[in-house]
LUMTITOR-997219 format. One record per residue: residue in one letter; x, y, z of N, C-alpha, C, O in turn. Coordinates in steps of 0.2 Angstrom, whole numbers, plus 5000, padded with zeros to 4 digits. Example, Ala and Ser with C-alpha at 12.3 -4.5 7.8 and 13.67 -1.06 7.14 Angstrom:
BEGIN
a506649725039506249785039506649845039507149835042s506449895035506849955036506450005039506750065040
This chain:
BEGIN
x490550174651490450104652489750084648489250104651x489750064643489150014640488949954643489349924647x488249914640488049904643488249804642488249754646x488549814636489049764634489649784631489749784625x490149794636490649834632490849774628490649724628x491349804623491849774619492749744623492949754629x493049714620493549674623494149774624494449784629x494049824618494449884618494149924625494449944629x493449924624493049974627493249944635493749974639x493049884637493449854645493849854647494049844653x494649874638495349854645495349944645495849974648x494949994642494950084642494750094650495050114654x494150064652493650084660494250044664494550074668x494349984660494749944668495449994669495549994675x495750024666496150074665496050124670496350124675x495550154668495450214670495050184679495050214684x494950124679494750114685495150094689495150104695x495850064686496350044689496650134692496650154698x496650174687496850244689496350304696496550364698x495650254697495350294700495550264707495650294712x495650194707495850144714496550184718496550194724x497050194711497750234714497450304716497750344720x497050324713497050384716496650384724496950424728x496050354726495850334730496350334739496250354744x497050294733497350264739497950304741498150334746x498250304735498850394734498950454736499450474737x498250504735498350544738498150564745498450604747x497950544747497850534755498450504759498550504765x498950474753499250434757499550424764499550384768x499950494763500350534770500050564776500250574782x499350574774499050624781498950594785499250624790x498550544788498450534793499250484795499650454792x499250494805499950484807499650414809499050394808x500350364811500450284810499950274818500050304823x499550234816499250194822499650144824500150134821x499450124831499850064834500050014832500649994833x499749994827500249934821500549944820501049914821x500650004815500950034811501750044813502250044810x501650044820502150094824502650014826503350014826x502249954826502449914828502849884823503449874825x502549874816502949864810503649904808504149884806x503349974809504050024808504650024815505250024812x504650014820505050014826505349944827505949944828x504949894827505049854831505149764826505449714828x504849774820505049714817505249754810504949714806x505549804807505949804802506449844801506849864797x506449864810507049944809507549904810508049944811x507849854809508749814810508649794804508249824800x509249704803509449694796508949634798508649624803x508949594792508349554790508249504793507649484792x508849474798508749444803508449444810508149414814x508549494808508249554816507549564814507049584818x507349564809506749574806506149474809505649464812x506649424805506449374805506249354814505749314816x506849384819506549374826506249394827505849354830x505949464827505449494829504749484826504249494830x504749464819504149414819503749344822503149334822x504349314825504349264830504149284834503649254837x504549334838504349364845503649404846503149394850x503649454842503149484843502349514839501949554840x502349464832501749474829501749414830502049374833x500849404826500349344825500349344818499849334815x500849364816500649344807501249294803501749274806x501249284800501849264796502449334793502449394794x502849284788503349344787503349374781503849414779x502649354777502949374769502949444769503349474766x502249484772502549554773502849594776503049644773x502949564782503649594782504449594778504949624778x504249554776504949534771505149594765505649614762x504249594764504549634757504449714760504649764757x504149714764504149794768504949804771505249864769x505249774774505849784775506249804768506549854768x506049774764506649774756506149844755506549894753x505649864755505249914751505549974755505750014752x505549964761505950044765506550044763506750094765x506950004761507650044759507650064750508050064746x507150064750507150124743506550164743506450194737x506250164748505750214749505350254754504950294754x506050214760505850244768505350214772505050174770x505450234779505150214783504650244785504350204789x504350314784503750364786503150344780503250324774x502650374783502050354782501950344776501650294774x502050414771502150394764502350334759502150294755x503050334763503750274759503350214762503050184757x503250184767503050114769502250114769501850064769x502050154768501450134766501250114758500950064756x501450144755501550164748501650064747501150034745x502150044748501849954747501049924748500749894744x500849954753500049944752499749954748499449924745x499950024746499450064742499350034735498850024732x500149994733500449964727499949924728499449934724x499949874731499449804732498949814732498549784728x498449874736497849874735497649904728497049904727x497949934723497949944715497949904712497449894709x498449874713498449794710497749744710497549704706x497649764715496949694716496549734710496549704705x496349774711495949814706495749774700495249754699x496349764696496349734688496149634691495649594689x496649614696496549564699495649554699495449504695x495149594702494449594701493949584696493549544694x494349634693493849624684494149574681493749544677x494649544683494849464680494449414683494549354681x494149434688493849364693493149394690492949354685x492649444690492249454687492149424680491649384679x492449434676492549404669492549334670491949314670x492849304671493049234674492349214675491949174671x492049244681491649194683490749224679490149204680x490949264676490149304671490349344664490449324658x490449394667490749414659491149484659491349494664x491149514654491749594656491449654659491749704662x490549644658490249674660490249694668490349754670x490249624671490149604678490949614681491049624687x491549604676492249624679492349694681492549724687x491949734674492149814677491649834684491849874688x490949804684490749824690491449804695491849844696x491549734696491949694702492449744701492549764707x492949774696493549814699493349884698493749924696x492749904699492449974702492349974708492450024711x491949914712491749914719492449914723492649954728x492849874720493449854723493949934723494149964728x493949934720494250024717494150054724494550084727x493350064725493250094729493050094735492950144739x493050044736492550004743493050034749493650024748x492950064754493250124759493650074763494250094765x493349994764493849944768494449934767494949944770x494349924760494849894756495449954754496049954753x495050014753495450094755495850084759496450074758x495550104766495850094774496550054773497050084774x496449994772497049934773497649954767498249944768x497349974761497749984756498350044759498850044758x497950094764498450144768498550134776498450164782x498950074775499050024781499749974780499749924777x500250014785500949964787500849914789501149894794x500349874786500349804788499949744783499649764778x500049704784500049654779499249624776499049574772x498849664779498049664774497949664768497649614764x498249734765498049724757498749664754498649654748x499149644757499449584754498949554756498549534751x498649524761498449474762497749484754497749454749x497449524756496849544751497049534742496749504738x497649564741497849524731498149464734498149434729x498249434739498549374737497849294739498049234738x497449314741496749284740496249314734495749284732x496349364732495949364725496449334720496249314715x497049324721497449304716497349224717497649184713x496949204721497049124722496449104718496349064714x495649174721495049134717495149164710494949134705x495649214710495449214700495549154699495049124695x496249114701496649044696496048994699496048934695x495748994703495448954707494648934701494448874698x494448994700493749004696494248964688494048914684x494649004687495048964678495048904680494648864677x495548884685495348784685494948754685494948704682x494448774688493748744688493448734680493148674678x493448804677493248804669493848774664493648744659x494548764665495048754660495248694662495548664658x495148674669495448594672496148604669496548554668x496248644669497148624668497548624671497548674675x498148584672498648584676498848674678498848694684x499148714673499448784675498948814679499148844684x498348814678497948864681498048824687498248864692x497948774689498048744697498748734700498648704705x499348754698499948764697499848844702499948864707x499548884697499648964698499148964706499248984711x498548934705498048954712498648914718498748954722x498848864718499348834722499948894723500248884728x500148934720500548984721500349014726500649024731x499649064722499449114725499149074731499149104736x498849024730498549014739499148994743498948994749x499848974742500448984745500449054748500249074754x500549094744500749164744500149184751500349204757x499749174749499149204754499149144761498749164765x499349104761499449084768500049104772500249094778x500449134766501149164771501149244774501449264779x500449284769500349324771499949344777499949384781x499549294778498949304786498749234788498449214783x498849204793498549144794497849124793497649064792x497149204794496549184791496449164783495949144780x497049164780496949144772496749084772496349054768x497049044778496748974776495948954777495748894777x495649004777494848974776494748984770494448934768x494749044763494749034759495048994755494748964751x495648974757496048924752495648834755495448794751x495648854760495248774763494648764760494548704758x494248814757493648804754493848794746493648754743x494248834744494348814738494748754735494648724730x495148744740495348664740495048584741495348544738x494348584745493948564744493448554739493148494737x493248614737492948644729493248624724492948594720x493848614724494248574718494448504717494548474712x494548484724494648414727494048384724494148354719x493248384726492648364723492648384716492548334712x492648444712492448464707492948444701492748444695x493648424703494048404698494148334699494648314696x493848274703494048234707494348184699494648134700x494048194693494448164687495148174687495448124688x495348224687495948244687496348264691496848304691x496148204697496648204704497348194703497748204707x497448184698498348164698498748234696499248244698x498348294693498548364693498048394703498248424708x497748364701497548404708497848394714497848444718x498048314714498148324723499048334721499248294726x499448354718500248384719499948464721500248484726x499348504718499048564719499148594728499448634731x498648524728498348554737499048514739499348544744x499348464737500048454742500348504745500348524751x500548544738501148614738500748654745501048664750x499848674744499748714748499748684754499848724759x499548614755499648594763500548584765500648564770x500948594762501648574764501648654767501648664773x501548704762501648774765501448794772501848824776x500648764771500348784781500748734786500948764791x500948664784501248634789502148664788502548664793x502248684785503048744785502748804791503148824795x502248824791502148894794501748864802501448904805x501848804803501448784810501948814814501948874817x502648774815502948814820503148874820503448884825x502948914818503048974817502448994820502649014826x501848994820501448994822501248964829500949014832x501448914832501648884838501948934842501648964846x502648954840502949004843502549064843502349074849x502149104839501849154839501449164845501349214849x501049094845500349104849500549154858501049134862x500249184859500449224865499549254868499349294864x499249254871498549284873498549334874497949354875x499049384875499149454876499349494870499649544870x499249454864499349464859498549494856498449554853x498149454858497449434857497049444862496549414861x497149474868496649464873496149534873495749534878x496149574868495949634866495349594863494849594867x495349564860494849554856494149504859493649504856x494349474865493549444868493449514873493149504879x493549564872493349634877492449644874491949674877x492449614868491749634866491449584863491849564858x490649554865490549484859490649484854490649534850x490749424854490549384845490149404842490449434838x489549414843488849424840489149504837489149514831x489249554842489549604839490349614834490249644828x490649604835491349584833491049564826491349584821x490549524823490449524817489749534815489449504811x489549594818489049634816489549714812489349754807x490349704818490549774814490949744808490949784804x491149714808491349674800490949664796491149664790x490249654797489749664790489849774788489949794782x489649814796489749874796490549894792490649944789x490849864794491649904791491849874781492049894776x491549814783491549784774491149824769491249824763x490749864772490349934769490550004770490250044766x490950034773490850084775491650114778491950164778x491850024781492550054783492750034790492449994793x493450084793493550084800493350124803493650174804x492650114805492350194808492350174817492350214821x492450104818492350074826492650084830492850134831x493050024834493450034840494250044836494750064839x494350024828494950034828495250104829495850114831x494650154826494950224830494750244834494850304834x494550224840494250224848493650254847493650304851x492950254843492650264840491950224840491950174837x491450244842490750184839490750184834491050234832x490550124830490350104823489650164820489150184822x490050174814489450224811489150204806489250214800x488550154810488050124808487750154802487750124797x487550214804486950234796487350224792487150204787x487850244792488050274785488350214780488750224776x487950144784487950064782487450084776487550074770x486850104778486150064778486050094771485650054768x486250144765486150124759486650074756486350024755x486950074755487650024752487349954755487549904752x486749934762486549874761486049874758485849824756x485649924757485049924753485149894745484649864742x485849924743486049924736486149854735485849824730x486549824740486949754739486449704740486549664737x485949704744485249664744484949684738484749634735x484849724735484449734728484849714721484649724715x485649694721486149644717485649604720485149584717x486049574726485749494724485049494724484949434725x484549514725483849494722484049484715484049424714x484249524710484449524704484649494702484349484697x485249454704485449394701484949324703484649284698x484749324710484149264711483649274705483549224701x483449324706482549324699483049324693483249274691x483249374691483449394684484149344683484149344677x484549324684485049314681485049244679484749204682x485549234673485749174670485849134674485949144680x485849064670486349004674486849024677486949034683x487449044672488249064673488149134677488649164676x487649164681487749224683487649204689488049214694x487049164690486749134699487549084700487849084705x487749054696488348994698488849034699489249014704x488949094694489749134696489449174705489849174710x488849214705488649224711488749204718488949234724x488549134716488449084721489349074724489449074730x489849054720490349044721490649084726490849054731x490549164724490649214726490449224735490749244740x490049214732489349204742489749134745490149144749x489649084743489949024746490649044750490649034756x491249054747491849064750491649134755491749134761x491549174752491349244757491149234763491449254768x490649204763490049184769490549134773490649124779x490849084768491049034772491549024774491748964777x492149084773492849114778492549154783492949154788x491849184785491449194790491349134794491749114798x490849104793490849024795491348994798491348984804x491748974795492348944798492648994803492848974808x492649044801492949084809492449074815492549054821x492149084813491449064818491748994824491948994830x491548944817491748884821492348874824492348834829x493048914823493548934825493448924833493448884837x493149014831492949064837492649004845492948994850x492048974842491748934846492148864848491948844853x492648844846492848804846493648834851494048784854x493748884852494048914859494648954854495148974857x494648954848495049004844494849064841494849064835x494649114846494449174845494749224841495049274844x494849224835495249314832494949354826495249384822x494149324829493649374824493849424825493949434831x493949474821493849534818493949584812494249564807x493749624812493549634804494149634802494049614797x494749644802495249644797495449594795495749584789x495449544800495549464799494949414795495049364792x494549464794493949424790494049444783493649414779x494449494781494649534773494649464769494249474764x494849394769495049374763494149334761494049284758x493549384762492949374761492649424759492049424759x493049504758492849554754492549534749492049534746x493349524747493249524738492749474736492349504733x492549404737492449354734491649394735491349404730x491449424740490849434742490649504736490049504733x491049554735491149604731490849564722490449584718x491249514722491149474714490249464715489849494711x490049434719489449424721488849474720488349464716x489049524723488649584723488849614714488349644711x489349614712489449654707489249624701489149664696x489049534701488649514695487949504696487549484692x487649534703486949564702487049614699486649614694x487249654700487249734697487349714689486949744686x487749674684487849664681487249624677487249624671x486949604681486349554677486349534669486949554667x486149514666485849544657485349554657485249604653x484749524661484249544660483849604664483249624663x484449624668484249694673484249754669484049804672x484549744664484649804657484949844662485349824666x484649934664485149974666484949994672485250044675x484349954676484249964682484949934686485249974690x485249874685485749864689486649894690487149874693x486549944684487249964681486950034685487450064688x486350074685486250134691486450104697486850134701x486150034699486350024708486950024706487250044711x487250024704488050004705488450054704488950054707x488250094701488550194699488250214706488650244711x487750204707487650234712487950214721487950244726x488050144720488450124727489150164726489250214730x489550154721490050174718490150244721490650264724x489750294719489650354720489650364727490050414728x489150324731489250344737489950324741490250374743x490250274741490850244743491450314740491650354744x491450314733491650394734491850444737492350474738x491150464738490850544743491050494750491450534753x491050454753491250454759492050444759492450464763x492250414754493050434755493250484755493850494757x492750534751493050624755492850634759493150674762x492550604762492250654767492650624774492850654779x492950544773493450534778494150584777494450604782x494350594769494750624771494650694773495150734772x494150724776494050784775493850804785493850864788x493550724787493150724794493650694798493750634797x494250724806494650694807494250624814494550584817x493650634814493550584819493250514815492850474818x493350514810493250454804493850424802493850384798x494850464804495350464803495550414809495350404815x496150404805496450374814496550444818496450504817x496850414824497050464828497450514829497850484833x497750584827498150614823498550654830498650704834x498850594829499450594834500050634835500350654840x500150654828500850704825500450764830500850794834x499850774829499650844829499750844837499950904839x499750804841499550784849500150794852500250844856x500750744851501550774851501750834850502150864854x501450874844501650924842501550964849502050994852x500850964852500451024857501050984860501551014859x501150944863501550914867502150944869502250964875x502350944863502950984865503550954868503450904872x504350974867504650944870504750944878504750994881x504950884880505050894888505550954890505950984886x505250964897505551034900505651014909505951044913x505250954907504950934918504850884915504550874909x505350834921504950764921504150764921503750804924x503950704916503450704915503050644913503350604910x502450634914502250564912501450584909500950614913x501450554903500950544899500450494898500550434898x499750504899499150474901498750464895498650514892x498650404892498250404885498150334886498450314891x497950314882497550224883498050194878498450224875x497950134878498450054879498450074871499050084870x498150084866498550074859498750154858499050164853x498650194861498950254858499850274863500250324861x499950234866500550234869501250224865501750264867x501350174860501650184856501750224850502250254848x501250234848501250294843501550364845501850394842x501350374853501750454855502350434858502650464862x502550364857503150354859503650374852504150394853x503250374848503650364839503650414838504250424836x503350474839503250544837503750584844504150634843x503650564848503850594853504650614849505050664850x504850554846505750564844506250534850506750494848x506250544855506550534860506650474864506650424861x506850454872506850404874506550394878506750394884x505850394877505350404881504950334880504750304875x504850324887504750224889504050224894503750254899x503850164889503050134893503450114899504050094899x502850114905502950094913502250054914501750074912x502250004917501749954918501949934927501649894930x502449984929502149944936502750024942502950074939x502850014947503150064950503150134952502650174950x503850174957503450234959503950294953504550284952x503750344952504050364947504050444949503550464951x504550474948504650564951504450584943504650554937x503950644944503750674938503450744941503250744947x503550794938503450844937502850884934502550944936x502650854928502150844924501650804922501850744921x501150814921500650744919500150794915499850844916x500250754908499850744902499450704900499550644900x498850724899498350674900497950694890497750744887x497950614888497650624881496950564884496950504886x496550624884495750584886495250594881495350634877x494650544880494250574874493750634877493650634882x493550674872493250744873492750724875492650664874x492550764879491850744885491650814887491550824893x491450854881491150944884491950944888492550924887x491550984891491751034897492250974903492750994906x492050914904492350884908493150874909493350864904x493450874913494050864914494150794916493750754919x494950764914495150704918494850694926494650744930x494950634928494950634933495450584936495750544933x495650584945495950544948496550584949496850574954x496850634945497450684946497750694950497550754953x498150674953498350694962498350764962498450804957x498050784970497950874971498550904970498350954972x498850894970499650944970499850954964500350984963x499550934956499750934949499050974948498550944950x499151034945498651064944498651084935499151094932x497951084934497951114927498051164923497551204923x498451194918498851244917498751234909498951294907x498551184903498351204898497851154894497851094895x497451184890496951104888496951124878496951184875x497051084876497051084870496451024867496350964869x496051074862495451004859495750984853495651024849x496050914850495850904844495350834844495350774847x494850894839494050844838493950784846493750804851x493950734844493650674849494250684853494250734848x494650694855495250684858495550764861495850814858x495550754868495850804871496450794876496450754880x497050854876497650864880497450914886497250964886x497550884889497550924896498350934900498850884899x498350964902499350984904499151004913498951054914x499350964919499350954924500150964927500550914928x500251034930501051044934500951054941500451074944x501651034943501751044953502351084952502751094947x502251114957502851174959503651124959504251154958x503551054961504251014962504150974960503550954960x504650924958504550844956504050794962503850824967x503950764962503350694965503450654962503450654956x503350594968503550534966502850494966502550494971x502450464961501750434958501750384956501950374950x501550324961501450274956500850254952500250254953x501350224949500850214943500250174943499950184938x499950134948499150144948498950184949498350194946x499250254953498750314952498650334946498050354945x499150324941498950354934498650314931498350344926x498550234933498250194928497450204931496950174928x497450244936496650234937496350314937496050344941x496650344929496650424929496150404924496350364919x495250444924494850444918494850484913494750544913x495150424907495150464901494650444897494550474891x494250404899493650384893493750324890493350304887x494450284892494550244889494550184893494650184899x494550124890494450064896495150044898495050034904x495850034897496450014899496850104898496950134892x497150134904497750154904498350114899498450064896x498650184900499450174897499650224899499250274901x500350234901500650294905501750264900502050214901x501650344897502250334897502850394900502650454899x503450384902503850434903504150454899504450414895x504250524899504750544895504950624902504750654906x505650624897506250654901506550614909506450564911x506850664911507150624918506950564921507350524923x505950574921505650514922505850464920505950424924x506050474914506150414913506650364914506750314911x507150384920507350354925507450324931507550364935x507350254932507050244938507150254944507650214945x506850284950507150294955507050234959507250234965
């Protein structure tokens, strides 16, 4: 990469960066086993026919239906296991890739595109979701697809480009309900900034406001607080402290039962505050303006959730806050990209690049930075032989329901004959579960990494209800108990 490439030299790097992004996302793709969403998307809202898919959207997510839509149609020619249904992620999180360098370009120059579809390429969040059965990295190309056409209307005022942003910000409100804060910002930004050309503008923002009022009731029905009530378990203040932490670095927090792995923040913010110093002192008019655009929606799809949250609609979180990566990534990547930074800003930015990198090896290499590697836990598992009931906390319940194979059923209340109890708690030394009725004794412990199987048997079946097991210490704040074998018929 030069330091002003040519029009051949940019579509060569953007190439080879498109091919570094797929690799990023593709070769890891299969390893680690489906978390709790994951499980919920494969089992429960696409395993019927497409109607059966459309109710269980209804019934049981908070999202809309466009990814499920096309994830249903994507497994039947490519499967339902981790590989095959993830593999639509993977596609979409590739795609943004060139999407970036187009919004870079756009709003500064080719210079500043290639950083923007290098960060993006890399950036470990944007990894994550990209290898995720769930509707993020659509939601993520279909709000970079709204600011690309968004950033061209502003500069071409032409009807097609605000035809096409009116699409893609359709597209992106069907994808996730948080899209409407970036699109709400950019809708206003064009409302003001085209207000000449209102007779092209407002059919734009119609199409996108008829969309969100098509998706209310849908929405309406959705709303459930036991959908969301996980989410005010830990403040505000924090809640988007780890979404500045995970928009660097990734899912290192509670989504794998996990503390946030703060340091391994602090150069990558070192970096991204020394962009924008960069753009403030040294950059052009069109580079602090394309910047500023950047920061403005980023910050202020934060913002607006804020006021959301405060306002008694709480669903900060970092994955929900995604359609503020990118715009924020354009931002950082035309400080790095300056002219007048000559080749200090193009090292910070090989050099974040680099690091982002070296930590996506190292997650794929470190399993306590992976999700939780459930296949491995079933396996020790084994199949039933003695009624038996399984002890592991509230999102890991369904995943050993999937792997398990069998018809093995979550229990929420009741007294239940078991023979065995399995207990998945987090590693604590030497410590053992606790609360075990005395008559089930310990007979095998298996470690993997954060996460330990302990195996508790009685010489005969016993009948346990289940607050005994929901007040069994595993490390984890909410029990889950599920049965499998005989158990799992109710006496």
């Amino acid at each position: 990469m030069t330091l002003a490439p040519s029009r051949a030299g940019a579509a060569w790097a953007l190439a080879l960066l498109i091919a570094l992004g797929a690799a990023m996302r593709f070769v890891t793709l299969g390893d680690q086993s489906f978390h709790h969403d994951e499980v919920i998307t494969v089992t429960r809202v696409i395993s019927g026919n497409f109607d059966h898919m459309l109710h269980a959207v209804k019934r049981s997510e908070s999202n809309p239906p466009l990814y499920y839509a096309l994830a249903w149609g994507w497994t039947k020619a490519f499967g339902s296991d981790e590989l095959g249904i993830r593999s639509l992620s993977a596609l979409l999180g590739t795609l943004t890739v060139p999407l970036a360098y187009a919004i870079g370009a756009e709003l500064s120059n080719r210079r500043a595109g290639l950083i923007t579809a290098a960060l993006v390429a890399v950036n470990p969040m944007l990894i994550w979701y990209s290898q995720e059965a769930r509707s993020y990295a659509l939601l993520v190309f279909c709000c970079a697809a709204s600011l690309l056409f968004f950033a061209r209307a502003l500069r071409t005022r032409k009807g097609g480009d605000l035809v096409l942003w009116a699409l893609a910000s359709a597209l992106a409100l069907c994808s996730h309900y948080f899209a409407v804060f970036a699109v709400a910002i950019e809708a206003l930004w064009l409302l003001i900034a085209l207000r000449s050309r209102w007779r092209v503008v407002l059919p734009a923002l119609a199409a996108v406001a008829a969309t969100g009022l098509a998706l209310l009731p849908l929405l309406t029905s959705q709303v459930n607080p036991t959908h969301i009530d996980w989410i005010e378990e830990s403040p505000l203040s924090s809640r988007f402290f780890q979404t500045g932490v995970s928009f660097l670095i990734g899912e290192t927090g509670h989504v794998i039962a996990e503390p946030p792995r703060v340091h391994y923040a602090l150069l990558p913010v070192v970096l991204i505050v020394a962009a924008l110093l960069l753009v403030a002192l040294r950059g052009t008019r069109r580079e602090r303006r394309g910047a500023t655009l950047g920061l403005v929606i980023g910050l202020g799809v934060a913002a607006l959730a804020l006021v959301a949250a405060l306002g008694g609609k709480d669903y900060v979180v970092e994955r929900n806050l995604l359609p503020a990566l990118v715009p924020l990534a354009v931002a950082a990547a035309i400080g790095f990209g300056v002219e007048r930074a000559r080749r200090v800003g193009l090292l910070l930015a090989i050099a974040l690049c680099a690091y982002w990198i070296a930590f996506g090896v190292r997650v794929s290499e470190t399993p306590n930075l992976q999700r939780p590697d459930f296949r491995a836990i079933v396996n020790a598992l084994g199949p039933e032989r003695v009624p038996r009931a399984i002890v592991t906390w509230k999102l890991a319940a369904d995943p050993v329901r999937y792997y398990l194979h069998d018809h093995a059923q979550r229990i929420y209340s009741g007294t239940w004959p078991m023979q065995e109890i399995d207990v998945i708690a987090k590693s604590r030394g030497g410590a053992q579960p606790t609360g075990i009725p005395r008559v089930f004794h310990p007979v095998a412990r298996v470690r993997f990494e954060r996460l330990t199987l302990t195996r508790y048997m009685s010489a005969l079946p016993r009948e346990i209800p289940f607050y005994v097991l929901g007040h069994v210490g595993t490390g984890f704040g909410v029990n889950a108990v599920v049965l499998d074998g005989e158990s799992g018929v109710k006496r």
